[in-house]
C-alpha positions as a printed NumPy array, in Angstrom:
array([[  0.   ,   0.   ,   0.   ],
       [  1.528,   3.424,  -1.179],
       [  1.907,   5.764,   1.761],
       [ -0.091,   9.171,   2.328],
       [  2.923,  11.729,   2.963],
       [ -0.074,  14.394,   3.574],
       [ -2.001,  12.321,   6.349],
       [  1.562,  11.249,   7.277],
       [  2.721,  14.87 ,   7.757],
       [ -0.7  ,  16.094,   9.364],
       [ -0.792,  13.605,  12.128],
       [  2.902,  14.417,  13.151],
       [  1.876,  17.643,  13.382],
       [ -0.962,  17.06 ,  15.349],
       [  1.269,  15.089,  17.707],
       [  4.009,  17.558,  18.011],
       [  1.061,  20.611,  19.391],
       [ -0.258,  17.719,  21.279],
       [  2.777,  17.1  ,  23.259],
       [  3.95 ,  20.675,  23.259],
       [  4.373,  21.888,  26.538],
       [  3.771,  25.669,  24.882],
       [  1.568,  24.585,  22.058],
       [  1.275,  27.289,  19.24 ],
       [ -2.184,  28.014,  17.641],
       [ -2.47 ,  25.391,  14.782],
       [ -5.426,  24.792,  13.083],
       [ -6.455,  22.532,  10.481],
       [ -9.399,  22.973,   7.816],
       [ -9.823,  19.77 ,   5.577],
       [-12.554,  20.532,   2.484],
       [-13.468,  17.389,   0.76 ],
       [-16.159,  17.051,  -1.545],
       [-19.149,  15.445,  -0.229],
       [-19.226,  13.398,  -3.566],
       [-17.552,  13.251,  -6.723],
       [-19.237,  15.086,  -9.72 ],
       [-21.448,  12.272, -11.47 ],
       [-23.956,   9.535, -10.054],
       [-23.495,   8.281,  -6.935],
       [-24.161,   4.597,  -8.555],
       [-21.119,   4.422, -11.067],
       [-18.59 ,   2.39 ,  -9.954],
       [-15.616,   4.962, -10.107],
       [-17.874,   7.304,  -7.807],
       [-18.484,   4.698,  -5.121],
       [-14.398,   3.676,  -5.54 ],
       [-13.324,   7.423,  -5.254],
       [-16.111,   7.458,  -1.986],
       [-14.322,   4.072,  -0.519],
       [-10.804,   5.148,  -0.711],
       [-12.001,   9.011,   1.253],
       [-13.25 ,   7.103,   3.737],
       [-10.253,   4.474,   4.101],
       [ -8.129,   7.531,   4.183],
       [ -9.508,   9.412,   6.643],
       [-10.959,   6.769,   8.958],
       [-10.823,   2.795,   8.556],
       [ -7.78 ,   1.752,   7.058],
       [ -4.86 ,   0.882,   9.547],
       [ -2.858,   3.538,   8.259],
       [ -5.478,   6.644,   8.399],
       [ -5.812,   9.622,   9.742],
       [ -7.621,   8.848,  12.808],
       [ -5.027,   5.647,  13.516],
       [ -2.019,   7.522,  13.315],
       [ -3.171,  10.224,  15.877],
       [ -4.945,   7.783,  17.668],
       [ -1.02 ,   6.284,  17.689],
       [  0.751,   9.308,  18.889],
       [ -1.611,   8.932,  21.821]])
């Protein structure tokens, strides 16, 4: 499985304000498309759909896991 560097890089970050004894203001403002332009029933709309959510949430490897990690 090809690495994220961004969700890589982004939950470092997190963890480094987290464990900051001075943390500096940091915010954070992901914009992702609620769906893909097109019908939600084609196959490379529900594919596109599957992989935002294994990104961001499911896969051992997301977002949430590697903060989750760091705690």
């Amino acid at each position: 499985m090809p690495e994220n560097k961004i969700i890589q890089t982004l939950s470092n970050k997190f963890a480094s304000v987290i464990f900051s004894f001075k943390p500096e203001p940091f915010h954070v403002y992901i914009t992702i498309p609620v769906y893909p332009e097109g019908l939600l029933n084609t196959e490379y709309i529900m594919a596109t759909i599957h992989q935002t959510v294994q990104t961001i949430v499911v896969c051992h490897d997301s977002f949430l896991s590697r903060i989750r990690k760091h705690l």
